[in-house]
TORKOL-4160 file (C-alpha; in steps of 0.2 Angstrom, whole numbers, padded with zeros to 4 digits, m for minus):
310
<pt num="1" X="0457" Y="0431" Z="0410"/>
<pt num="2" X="0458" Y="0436" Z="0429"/>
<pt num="3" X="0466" Y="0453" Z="0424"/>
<pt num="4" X="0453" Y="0455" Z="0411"/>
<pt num="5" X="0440" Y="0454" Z="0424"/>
<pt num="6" X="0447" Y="0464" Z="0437"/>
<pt num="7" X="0450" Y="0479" Z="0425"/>
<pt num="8" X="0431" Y="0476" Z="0419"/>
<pt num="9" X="0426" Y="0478" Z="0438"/>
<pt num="10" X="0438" Y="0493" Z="0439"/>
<pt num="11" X="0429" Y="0500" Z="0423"/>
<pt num="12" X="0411" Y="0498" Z="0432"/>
<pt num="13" X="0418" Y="0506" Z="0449"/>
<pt num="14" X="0422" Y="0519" Z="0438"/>
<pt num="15" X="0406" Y="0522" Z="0430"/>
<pt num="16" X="0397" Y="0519" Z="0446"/>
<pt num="17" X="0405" Y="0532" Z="0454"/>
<pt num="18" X="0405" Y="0548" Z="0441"/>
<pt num="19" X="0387" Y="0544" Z="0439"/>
<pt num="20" X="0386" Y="0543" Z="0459"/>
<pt num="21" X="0392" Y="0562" Z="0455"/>
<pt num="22" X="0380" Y="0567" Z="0441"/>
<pt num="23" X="0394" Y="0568" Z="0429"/>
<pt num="24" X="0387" Y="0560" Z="0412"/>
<pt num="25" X="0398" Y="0557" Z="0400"/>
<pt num="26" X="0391" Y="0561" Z="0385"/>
<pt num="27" X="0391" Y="0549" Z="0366"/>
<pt num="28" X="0389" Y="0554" Z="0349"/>
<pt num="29" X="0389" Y="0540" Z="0335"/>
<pt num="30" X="0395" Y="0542" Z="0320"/>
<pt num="31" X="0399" Y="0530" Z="0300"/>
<pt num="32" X="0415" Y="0532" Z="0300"/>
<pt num="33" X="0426" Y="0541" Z="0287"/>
<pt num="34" X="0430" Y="0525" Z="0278"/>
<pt num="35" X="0411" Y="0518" Z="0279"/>
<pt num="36" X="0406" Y="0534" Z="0270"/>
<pt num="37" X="0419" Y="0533" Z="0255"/>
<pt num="38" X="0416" Y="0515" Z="0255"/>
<pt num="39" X="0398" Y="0517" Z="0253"/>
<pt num="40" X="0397" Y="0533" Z="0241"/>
<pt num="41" X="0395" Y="0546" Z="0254"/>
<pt num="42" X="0407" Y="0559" Z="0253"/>
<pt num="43" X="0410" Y="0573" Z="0238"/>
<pt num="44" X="0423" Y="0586" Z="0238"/>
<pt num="45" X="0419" Y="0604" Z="0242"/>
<pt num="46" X="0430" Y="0619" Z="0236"/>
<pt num="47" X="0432" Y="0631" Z="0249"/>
<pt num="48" X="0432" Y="0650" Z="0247"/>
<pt num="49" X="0451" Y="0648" Z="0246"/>
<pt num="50" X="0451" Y="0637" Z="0236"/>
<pt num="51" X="0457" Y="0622" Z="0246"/>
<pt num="52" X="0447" Y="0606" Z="0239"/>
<pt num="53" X="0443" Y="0596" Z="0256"/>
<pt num="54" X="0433" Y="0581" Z="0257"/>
<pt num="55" X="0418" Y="0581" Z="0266"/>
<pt num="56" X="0406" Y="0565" Z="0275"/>
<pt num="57" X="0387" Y="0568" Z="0269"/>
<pt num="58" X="0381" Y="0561" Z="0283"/>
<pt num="59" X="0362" Y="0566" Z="0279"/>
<pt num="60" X="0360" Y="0559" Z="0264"/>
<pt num="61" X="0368" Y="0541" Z="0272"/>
<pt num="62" X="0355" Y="0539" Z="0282"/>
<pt num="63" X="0342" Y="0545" Z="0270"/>
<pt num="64" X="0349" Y="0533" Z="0256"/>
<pt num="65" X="0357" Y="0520" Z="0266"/>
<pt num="66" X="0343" Y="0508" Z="0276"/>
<pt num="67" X="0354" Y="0499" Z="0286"/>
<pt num="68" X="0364" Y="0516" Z="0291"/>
<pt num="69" X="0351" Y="0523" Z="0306"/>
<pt num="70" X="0348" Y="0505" Z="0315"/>
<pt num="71" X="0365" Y="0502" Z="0315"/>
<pt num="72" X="0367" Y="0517" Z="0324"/>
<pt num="73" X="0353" Y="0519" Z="0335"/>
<pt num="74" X="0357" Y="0499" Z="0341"/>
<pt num="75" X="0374" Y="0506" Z="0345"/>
<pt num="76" X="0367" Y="0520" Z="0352"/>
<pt num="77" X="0356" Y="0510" Z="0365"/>
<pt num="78" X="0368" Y="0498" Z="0370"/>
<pt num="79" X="0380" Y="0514" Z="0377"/>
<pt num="80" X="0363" Y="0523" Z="0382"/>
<pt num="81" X="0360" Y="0506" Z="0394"/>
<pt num="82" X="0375" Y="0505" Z="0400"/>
<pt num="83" X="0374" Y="0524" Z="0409"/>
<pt num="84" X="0378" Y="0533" Z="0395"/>
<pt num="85" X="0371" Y="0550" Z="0389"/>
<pt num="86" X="0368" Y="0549" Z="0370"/>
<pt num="87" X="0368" Y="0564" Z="0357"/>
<pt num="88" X="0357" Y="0558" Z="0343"/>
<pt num="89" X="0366" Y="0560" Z="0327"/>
<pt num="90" X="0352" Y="0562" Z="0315"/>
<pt num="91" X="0343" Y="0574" Z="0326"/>
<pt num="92" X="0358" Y="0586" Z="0326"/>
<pt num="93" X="0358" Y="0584" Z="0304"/>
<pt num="94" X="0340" Y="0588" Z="0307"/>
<pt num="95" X="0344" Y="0607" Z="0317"/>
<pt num="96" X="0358" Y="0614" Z="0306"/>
<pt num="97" X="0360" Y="0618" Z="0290"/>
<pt num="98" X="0378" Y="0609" Z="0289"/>
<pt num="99" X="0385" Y="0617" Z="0268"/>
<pt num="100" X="0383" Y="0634" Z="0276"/>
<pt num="101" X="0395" Y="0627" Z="0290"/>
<pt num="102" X="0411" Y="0624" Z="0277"/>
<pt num="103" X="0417" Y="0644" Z="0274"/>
<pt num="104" X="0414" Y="0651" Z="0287"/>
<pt num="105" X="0434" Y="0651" Z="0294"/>
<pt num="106" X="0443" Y="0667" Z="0292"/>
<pt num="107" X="0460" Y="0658" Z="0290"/>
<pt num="108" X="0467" Y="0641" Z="0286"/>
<pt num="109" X="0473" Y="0638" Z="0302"/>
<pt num="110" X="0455" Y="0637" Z="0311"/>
<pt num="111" X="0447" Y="0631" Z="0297"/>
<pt num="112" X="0431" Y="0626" Z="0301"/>
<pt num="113" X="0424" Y="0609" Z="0294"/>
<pt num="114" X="0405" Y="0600" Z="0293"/>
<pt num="115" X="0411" Y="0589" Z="0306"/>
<pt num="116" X="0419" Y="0600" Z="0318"/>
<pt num="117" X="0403" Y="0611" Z="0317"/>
<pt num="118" X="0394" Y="0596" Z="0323"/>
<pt num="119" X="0404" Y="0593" Z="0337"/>
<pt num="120" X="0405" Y="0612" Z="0344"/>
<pt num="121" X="0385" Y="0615" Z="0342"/>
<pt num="122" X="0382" Y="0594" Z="0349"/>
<pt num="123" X="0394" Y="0595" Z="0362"/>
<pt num="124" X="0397" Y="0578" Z="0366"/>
<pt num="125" X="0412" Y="0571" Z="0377"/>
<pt num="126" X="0416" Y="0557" Z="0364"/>
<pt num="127" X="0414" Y="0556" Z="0344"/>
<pt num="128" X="0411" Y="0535" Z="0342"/>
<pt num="129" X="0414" Y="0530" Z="0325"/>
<pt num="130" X="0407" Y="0516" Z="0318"/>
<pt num="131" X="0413" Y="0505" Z="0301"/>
<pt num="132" X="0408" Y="0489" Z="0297"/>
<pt num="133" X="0402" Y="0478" Z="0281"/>
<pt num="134" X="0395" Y="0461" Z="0278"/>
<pt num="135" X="0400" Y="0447" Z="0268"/>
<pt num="136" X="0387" Y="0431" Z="0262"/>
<pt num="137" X="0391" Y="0415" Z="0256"/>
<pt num="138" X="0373" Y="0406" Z="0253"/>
<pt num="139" X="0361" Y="0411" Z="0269"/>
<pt num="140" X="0374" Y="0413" Z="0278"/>
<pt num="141" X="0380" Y="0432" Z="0284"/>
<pt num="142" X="0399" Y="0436" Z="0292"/>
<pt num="143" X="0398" Y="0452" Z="0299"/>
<pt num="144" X="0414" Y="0463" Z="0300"/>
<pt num="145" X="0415" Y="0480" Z="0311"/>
<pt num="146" X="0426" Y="0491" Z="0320"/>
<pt num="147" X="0420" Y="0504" Z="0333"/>
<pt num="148" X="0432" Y="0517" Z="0336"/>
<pt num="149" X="0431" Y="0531" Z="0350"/>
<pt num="150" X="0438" Y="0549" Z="0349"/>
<pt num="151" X="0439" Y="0564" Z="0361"/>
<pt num="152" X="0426" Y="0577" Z="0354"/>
<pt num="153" X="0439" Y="0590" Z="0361"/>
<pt num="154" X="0455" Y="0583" Z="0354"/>
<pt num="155" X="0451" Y="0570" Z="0340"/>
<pt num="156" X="0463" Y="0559" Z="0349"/>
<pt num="157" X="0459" Y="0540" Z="0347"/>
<pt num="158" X="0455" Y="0534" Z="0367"/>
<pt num="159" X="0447" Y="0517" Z="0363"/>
<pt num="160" X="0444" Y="0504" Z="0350"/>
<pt num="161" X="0437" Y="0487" Z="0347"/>
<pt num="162" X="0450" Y="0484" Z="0334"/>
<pt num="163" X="0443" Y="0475" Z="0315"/>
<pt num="164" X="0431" Y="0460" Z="0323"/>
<pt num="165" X="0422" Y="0448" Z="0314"/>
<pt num="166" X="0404" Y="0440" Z="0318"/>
<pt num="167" X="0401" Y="0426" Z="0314"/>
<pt num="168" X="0395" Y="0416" Z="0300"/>
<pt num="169" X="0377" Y="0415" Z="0304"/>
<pt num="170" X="0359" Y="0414" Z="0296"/>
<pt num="171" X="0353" Y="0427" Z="0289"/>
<pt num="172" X="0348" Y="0441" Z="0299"/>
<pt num="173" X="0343" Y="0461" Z="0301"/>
<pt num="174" X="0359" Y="0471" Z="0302"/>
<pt num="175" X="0355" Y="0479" Z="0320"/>
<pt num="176" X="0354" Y="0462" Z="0325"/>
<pt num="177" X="0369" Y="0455" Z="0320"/>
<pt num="178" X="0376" Y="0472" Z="0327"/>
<pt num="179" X="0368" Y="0469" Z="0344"/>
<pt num="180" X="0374" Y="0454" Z="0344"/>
<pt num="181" X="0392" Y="0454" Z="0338"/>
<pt num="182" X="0396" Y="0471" Z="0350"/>
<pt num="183" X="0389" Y="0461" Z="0367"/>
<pt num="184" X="0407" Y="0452" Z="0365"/>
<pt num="185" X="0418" Y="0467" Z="0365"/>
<pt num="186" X="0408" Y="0481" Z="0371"/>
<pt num="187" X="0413" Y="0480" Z="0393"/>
<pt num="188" X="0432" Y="0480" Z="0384"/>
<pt num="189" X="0428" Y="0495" Z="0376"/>
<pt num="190" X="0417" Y="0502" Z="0389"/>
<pt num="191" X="0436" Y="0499" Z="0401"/>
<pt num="192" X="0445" Y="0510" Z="0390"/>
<pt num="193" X="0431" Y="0525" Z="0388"/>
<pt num="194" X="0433" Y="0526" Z="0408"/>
<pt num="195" X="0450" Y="0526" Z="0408"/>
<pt num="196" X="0449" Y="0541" Z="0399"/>
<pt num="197" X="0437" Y="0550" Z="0409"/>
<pt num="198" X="0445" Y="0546" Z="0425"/>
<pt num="199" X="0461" Y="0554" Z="0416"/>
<pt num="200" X="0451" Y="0570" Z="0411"/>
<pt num="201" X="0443" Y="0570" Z="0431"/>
<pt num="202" X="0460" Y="0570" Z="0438"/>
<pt num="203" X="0469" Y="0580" Z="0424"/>
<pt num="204" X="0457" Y="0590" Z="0417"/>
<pt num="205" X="0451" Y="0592" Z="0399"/>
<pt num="206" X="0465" Y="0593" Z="0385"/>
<pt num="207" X="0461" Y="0607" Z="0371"/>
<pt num="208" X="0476" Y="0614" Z="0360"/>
<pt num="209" X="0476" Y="0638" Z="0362"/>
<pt num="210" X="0483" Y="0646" Z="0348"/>
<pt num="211" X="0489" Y="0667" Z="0353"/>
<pt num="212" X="0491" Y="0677" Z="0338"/>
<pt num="213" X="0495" Y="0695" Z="0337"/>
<pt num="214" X="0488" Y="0707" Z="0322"/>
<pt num="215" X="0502" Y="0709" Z="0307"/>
<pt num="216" X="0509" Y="0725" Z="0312"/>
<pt num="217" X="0502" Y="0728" Z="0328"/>
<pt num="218" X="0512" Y="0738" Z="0340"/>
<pt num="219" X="0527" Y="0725" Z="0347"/>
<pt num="220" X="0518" Y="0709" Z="0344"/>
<pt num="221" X="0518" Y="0699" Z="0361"/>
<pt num="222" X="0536" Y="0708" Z="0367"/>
<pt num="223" X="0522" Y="0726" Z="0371"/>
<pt num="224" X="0522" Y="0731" Z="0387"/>
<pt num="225" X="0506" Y="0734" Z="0398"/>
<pt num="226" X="0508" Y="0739" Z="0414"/>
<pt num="227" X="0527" Y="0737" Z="0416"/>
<pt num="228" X="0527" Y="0717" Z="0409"/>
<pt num="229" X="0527" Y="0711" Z="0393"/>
<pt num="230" X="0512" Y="0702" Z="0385"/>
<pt num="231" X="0521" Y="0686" Z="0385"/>
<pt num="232" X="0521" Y="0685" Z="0404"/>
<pt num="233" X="0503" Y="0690" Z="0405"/>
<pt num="234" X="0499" Y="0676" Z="0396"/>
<pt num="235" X="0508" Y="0664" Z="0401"/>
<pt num="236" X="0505" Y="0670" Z="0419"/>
<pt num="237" X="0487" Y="0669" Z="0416"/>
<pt num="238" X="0486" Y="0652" Z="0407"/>
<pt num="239" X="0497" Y="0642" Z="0424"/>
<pt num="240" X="0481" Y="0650" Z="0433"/>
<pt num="241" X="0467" Y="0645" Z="0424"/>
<pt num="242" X="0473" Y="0626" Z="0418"/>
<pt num="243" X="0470" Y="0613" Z="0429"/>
<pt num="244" X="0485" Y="0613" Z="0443"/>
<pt num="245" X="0494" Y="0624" Z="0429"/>
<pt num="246" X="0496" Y="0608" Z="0417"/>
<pt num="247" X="0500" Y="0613" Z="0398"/>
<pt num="248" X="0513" Y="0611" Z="0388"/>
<pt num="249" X="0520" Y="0626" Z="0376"/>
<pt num="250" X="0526" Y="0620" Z="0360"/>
<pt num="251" X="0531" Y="0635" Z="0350"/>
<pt num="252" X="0532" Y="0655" Z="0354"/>
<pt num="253" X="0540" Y="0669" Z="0344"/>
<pt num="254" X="0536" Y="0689" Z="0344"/>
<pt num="255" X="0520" Y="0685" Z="0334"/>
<pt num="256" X="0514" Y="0667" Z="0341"/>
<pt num="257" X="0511" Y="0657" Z="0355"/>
<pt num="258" X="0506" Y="0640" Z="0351"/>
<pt num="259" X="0499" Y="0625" Z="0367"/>
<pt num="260" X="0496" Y="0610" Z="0359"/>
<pt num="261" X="0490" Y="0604" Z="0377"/>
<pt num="262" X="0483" Y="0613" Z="0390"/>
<pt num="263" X="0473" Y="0606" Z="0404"/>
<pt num="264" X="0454" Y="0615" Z="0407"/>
<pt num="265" X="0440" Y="0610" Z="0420"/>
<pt num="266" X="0430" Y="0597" Z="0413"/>
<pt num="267" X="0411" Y="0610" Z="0421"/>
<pt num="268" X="0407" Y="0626" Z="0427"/>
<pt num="269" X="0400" Y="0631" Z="0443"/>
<pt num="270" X="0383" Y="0627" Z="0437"/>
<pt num="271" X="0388" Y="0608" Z="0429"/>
<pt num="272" X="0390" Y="0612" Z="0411"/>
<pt num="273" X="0403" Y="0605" Z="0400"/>
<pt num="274" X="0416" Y="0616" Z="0397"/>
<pt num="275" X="0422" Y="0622" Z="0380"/>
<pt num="276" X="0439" Y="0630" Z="0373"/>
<pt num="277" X="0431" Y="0645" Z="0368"/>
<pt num="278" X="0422" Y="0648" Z="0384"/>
<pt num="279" X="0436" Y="0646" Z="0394"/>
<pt num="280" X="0447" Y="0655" Z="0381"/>
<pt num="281" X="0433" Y="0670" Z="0386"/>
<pt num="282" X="0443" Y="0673" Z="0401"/>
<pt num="283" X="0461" Y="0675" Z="0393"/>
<pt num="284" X="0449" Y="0690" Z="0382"/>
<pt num="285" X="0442" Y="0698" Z="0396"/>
<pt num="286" X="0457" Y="0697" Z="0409"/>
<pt num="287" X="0466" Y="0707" Z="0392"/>
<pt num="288" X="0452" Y="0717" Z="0389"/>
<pt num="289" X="0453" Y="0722" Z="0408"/>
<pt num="290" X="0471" Y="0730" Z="0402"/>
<pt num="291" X="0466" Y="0740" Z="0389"/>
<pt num="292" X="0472" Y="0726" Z="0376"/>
<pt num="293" X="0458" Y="0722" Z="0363"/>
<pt num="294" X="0457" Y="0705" Z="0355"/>
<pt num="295" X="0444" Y="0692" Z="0351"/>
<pt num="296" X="0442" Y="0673" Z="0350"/>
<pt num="297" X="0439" Y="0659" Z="0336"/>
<pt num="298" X="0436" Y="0642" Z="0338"/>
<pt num="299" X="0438" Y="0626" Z="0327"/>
<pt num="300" X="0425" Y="0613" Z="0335"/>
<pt num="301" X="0425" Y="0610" Z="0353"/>
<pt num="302" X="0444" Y="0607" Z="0358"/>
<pt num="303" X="0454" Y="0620" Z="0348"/>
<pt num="304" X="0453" Y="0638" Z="0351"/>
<pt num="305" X="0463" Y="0654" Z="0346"/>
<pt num="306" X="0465" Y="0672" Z="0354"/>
<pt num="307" X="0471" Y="0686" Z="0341"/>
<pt num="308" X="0476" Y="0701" Z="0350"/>
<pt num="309" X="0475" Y="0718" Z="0341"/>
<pt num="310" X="0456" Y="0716" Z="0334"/>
């Protein structure tokens, strides 16, 4: 119990000070994947090439579903009091047009999804998903939840409060019980978000950079441009730009060079969240600056790739 409630203090230091810095990190809550198939909210789409993927309707859940958008909003709030910036979900359903978002991809590498569109237009820090379902015996409700946090830039899970049940008590509104149930576990949680950002402060922001080079264009990656080969350029470029030169090269041939990590400021100059495709910008226009064409796609906020030879 003592180590509990020093890391708790440790979390609140935490907070304390990114906010005594104006950073904000920033929330955006979500059903869950398995609330959605559990409740009827999710058809499969075929894509323009034919892949069948399955996709969350999240417009019609809180249209249809009336227990959906309190549940949210109460989570929502509780994050928002506790220092917070929240991304209202229904709000962002509300601006987009989100069918038109599922073929837009040109290859099945950076397929582009509802959800990842959400995310890149959003921009929030942390995707919270949120699953949970109640069970009655008489008047009394047991309330059963799980609220899970993923990097918006990674998908990588970076806190959880694990399956939880609530009670049984009388019956009551769903928010309340919600309210209720997450006042138990939410500082826990709350210790394992800031641990994450204080990662991301000291480390950077992790995104994944694919390199790709046109079929059939000139020597792939082995061309030469001013006396070096591309290879080096890039690589030369990329220990530059990442945070202290962290990253981590998983594959490379003529053709590809794949990072699956690679460390990027967390804001600009003038306080705004950096993306992978802004960032990835520079790689273009350093190349362009060589007389070496090429331009850059992106898959939500965390995943980008730079084809060279268009």
């Amino acid at each position: 119990m003592k180590r509990l409630s020093i890391t708790l203090c440790m979390a609140m230091f935490a907070i304390a000070s990114l906010f005594a810095q104006a950073v904000q990190p920033s929330l955006m809550v979500f059903p869950s994947r398995a609330w959605c198939h559990q409740n009827g909210f999710e058809k499969t789409v075929t894509k323009a090439n034919g892949k069948e993927v399955k996709i969350q309707e999240y417009d019609k859940a809180f249209i249809e579903n009336k227990d959906l958008g309190p549940a949210v909003r109460t989570i929502g709030k509780m994050m928002q009091d506790r220092g917070f910036q929240l991304v209202d979900l229904e709000s962002q359903l509300a601006s987009q047009d989100l069918e038109n978002a599922l073929d837009n991809a040109g290859d099945d590498d950076m397929e582009v999804s509802a959800y990842d569109k959400l995310l890149e237009t959003a921009g929030p820090d942390i995707a919270m998903h949120i699953n949970y379902y109640t069970e009655e015996q008489g008047p009394r409700v047991t309330l059963f939840y799980d609220l899970t946090a993923f990097d918006a830039y990674t998908n990588k899970q970076v806190a959880s409060t694990g399956l939880v049940s609530y009670g049984p008590v009388m019956s009551a509104p769903l928010q309340s019980l919600i309210q209720s149930a997450l006042l138990s576990s939410i500082d826990a949680f709350n210790a394992q978000l800031m641990q994450h950002f204080m990662d991301m402060q000291s480390k950077g922001r992790e995104i994944s950079v694919r390199v790709n080079v046109v079929s059939g264009w000139e020597d792939g990656l082995e061309t030469e441009v001013d006396g070096r080969e591309l290879t080096e350029i890039i690589e030369e470029w990329m220990t530059n730009n990442c945070v202290a030169g962290r990253m981590h090269q998983k594959t490379s041939s003529e053709t590809s060079m794949y990072y699956d990590s690679a460390r990027i400021p967390l804001y600009n100059e003038k306080g705004r969240a950096v993306q992978a495709k802004q960032w990835l910008q520079g790689l273009r226009k350093h190349l362009k600056g060589l007389g070496v064409n090429s331009k850059v796609k992106t898959r939500g906020l965390g995943q980008a790739q730079i084809i060279i030879g268009e």
